[in-house]
FILO-422544 format. One line per 10 residues: number of its first residue (from 1); their letters; for each residue x, y, z of C-alpha. Coordinates in nm, 4 decimals. Layout:
N
NUM	A	X Y Z; ...
//
This chain:
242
1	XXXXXXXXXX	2.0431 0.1312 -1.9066; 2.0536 0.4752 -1.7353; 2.3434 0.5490 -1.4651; 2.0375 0.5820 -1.1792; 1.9311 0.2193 -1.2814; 2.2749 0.0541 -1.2979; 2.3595 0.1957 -0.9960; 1.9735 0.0296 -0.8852; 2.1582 -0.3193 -0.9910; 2.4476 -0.2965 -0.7842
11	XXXXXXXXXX	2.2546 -0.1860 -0.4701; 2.0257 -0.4772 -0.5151; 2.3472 -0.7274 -0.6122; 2.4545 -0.5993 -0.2652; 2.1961 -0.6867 -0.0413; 2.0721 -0.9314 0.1578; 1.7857 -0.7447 0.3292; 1.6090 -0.5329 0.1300; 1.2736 -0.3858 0.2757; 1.0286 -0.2309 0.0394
21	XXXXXXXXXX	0.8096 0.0893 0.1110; 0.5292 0.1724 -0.1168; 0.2540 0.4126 -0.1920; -0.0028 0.4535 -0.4227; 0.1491 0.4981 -0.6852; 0.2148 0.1062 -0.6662; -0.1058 0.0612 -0.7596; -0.1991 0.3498 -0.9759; -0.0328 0.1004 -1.2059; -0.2967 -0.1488 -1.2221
31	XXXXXXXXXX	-0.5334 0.0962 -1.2558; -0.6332 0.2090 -0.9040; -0.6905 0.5580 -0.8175; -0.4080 0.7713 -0.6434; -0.6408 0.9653 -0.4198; -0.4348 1.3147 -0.4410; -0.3346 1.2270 -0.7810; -0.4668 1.4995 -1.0528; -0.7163 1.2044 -1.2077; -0.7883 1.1054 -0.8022
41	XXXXXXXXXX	-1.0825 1.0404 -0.6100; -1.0381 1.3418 -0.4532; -1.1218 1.5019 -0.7969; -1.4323 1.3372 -0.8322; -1.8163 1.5001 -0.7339; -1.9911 1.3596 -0.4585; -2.2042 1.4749 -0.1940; -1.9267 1.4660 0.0315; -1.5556 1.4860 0.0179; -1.4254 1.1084 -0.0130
51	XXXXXXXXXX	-1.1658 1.1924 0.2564; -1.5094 1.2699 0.4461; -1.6802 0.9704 0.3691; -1.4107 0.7373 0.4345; -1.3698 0.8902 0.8157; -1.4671 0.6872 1.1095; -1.7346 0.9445 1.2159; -1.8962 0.9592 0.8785; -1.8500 0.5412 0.8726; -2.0470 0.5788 1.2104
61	XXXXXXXXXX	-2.3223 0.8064 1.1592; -2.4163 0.7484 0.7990; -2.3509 0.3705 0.7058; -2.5279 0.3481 0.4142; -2.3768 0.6356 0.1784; -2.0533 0.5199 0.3550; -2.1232 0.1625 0.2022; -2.2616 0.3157 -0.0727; -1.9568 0.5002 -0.1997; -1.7382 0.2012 -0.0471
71	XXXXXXXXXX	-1.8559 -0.0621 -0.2961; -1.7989 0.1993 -0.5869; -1.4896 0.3431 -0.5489; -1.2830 0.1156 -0.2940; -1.3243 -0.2262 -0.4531; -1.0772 -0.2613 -0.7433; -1.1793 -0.6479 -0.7918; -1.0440 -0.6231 -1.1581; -0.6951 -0.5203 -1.0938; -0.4213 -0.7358 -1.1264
81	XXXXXXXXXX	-0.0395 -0.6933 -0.9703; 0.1794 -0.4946 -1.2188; 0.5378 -0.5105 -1.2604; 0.6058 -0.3384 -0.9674; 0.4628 -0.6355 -0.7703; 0.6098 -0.9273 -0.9604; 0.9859 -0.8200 -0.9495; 0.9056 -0.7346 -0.5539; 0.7515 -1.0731 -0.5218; 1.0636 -1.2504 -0.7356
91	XXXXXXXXXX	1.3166 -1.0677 -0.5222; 1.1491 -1.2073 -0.1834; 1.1535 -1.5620 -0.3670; 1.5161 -1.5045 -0.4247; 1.6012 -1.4915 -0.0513; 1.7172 -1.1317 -0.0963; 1.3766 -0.8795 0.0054; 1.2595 -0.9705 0.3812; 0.9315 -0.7630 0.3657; 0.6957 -0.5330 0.1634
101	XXXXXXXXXX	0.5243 -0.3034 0.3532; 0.2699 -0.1014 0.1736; -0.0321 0.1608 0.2303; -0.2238 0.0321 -0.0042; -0.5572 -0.1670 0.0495; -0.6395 -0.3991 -0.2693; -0.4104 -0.7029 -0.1939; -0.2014 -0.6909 -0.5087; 0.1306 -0.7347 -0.3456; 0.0051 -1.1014 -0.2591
111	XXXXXXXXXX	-0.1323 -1.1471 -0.5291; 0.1686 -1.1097 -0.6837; 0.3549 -1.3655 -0.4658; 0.4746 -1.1732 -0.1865; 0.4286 -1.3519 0.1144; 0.5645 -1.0887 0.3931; 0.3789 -0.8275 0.3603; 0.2640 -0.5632 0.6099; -0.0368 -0.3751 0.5319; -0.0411 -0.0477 0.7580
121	XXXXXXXXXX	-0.3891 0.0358 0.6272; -0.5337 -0.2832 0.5936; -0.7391 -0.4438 0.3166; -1.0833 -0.4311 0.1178; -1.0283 -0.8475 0.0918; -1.0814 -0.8979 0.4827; -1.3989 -0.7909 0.6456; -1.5196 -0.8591 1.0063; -1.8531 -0.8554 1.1937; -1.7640 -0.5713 1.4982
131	XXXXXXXXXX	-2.0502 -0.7858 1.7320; -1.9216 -1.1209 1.7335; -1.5536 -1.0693 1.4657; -1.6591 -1.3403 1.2288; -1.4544 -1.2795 0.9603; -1.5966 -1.1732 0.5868; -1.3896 -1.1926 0.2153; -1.4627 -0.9233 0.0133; -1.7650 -1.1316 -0.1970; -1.9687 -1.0745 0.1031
141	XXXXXXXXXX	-1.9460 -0.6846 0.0463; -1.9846 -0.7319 -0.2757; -2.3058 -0.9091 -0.2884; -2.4804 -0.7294 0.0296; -2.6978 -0.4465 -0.0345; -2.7069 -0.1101 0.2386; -2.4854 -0.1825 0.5554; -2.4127 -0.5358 0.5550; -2.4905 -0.7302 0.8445; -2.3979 -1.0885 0.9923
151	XXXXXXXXXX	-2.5355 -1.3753 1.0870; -2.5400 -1.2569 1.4534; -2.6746 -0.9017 1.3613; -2.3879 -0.6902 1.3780; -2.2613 -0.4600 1.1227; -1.9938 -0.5779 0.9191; -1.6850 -0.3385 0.8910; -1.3860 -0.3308 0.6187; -1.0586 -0.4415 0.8094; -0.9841 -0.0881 0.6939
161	XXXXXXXXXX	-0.8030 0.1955 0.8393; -1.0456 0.5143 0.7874; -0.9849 0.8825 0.8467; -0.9699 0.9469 1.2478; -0.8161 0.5687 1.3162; -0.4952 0.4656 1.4356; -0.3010 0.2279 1.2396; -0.2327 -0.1404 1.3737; 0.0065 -0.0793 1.6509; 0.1370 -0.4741 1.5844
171	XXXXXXXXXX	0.1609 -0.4297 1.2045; 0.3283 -0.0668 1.3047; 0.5805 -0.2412 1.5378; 0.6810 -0.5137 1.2679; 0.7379 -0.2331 1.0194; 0.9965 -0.0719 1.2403; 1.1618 -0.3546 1.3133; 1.1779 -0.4967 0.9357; 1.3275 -0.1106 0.8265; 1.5505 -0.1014 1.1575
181	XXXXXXXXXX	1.7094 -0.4156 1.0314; 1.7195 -0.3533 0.6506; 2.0488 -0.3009 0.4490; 1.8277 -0.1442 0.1853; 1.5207 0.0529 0.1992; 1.3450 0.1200 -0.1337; 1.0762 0.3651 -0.1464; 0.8581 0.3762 -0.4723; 0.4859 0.5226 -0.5602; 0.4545 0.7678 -0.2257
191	XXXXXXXXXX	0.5437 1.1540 -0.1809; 0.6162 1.0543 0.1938; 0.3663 1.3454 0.3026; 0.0968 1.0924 0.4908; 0.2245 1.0137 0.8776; 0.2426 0.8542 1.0430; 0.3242 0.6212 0.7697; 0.6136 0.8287 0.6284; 0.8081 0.8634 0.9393; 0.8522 0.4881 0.9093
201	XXXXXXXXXX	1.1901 0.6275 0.6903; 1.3371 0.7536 0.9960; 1.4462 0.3939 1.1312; 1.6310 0.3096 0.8504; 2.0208 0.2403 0.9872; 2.1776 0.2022 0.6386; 2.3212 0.3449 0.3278; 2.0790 0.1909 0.0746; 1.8057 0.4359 0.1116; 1.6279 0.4408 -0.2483
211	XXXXXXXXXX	1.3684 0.7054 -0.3642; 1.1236 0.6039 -0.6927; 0.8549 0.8188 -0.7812; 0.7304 1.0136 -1.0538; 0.7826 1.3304 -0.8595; 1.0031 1.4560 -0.6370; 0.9640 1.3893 -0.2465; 1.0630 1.5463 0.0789; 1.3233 1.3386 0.1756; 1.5126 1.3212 -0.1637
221	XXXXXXXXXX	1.7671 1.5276 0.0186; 1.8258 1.1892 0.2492; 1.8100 0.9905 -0.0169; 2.1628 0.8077 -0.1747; 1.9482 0.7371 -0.4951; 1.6608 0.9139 -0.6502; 1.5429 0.7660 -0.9528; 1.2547 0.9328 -1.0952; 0.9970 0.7794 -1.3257; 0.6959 0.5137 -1.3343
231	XXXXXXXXXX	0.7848 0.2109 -1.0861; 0.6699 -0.0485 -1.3104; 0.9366 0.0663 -1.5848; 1.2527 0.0797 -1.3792; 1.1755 -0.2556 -1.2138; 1.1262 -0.3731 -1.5437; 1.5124 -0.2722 -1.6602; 1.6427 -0.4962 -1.3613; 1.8421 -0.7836 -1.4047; 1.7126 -1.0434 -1.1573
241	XX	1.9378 -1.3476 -1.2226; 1.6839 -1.6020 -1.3117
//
């Protein structure tokens, strides 16, 4: 066991209320796509950019190819939670993590077992009609063909934060105050370059604050641990206490 992971241990032993903070490269893991990762979706030819087609305007004015690439690329039905998600999940179980609060969309973290979980960009599994709100799971996507519609008519829209949207202002709030109150903060799978998602590190009060990611961050300067490498491997070198 590397000094960085032991070191890991002892911050966990420690603490009562850890928070977790993760990016995609949670769930590059399971096989998702890190969009501004070198094998991305942002690599990939389309007729638009899919930072383009996954805007609110684009969403608005041309539903179909927005659907179209939406059922292709966004709906990772196959993936299952890594080990990233499991020790996250066992740690919550354990009384000792209070919240996960993640930017990813494919519901892995609960999945996994993790019941507090704060999604500041939402999720493909909810859907909702934007006429009448009747709510949609993700089948209903799945098995609809151009813009799918409800039962009332109206177009039915991925609980989703697109390009051009503000995030949840309650699911914001409840971030702040889970970090604010943390006596660890660990940070794994995100460059911290996205806002206003990555100023979320700025309420952390304590002197747990954890960096893991495969490449260096801005803030590894704040940091009191860096630990560099793939997520799922140093969680896996934990000792959990079963």
């Amino acid at each position: 066991m590397s000094r960085e992971i032991e070191t890991l241990q002892q911050m966990i032993d420690e603490s009562t209320k850890i928070v977790f903070f993760g990016g995609a490269g949670v769930s590059t893991e399971s096989g998702i796509p890190d969009f501004r990762s070198v094998d991305g979706l942002y690599n990939q030819k389309y007729d638009y950019p899919p930072e383009t087609i996954l805007s609110h305007t684009f969403y608005v004015k041309r539903p179909e190819e927005f659907f179209r690439f939406y059922r292709d690329k966004m709906l990772f039905r196959g993936a299952k939670p890594n080990t990233a998600h499991k020790v996250l999940a066992k740690l919550e179980a354990q009384g000792k993590l209070t919240a996960v609060v993640t930017q990813n969309i494919a519901g892995l973290h609960q999945a996994a077992g993790s019941r507090k979980v704060l999604e500041l960009h939402g999720s493909v599994l909810r859907n909702y009609c934007e006429k009448c709100r009747k709510f949609y799971d993700v089948q209903a996507i799945v098995d609809s063909t151009g813009v799918p519609t409800c039962t009332c008519g109206g177009r039915i829209k991925p609980d989703v934060v697109l390009y051009e949207e503000g995030l949840d202002q309650h699911t914001l709030q409840e971030a702040v105050r889970v970090i604010s109150e943390a006596d660890m903060l660990i940070i794994g799978g995100t460059s911290l370059a996205v806002y206003p998602a990555a100023g979320l590190i700025d309420y952390y009060q304590g002197h747990r604050l954890v960096l893991v990611n495969k490449t260096p961050t801005q803030r590894d300067t704040m940091a009191d641990l860096v630990v560099t490498g793939s997520i799922g491997e140093i969680f896996s070198q934990l000792d959990l206490h079963e």
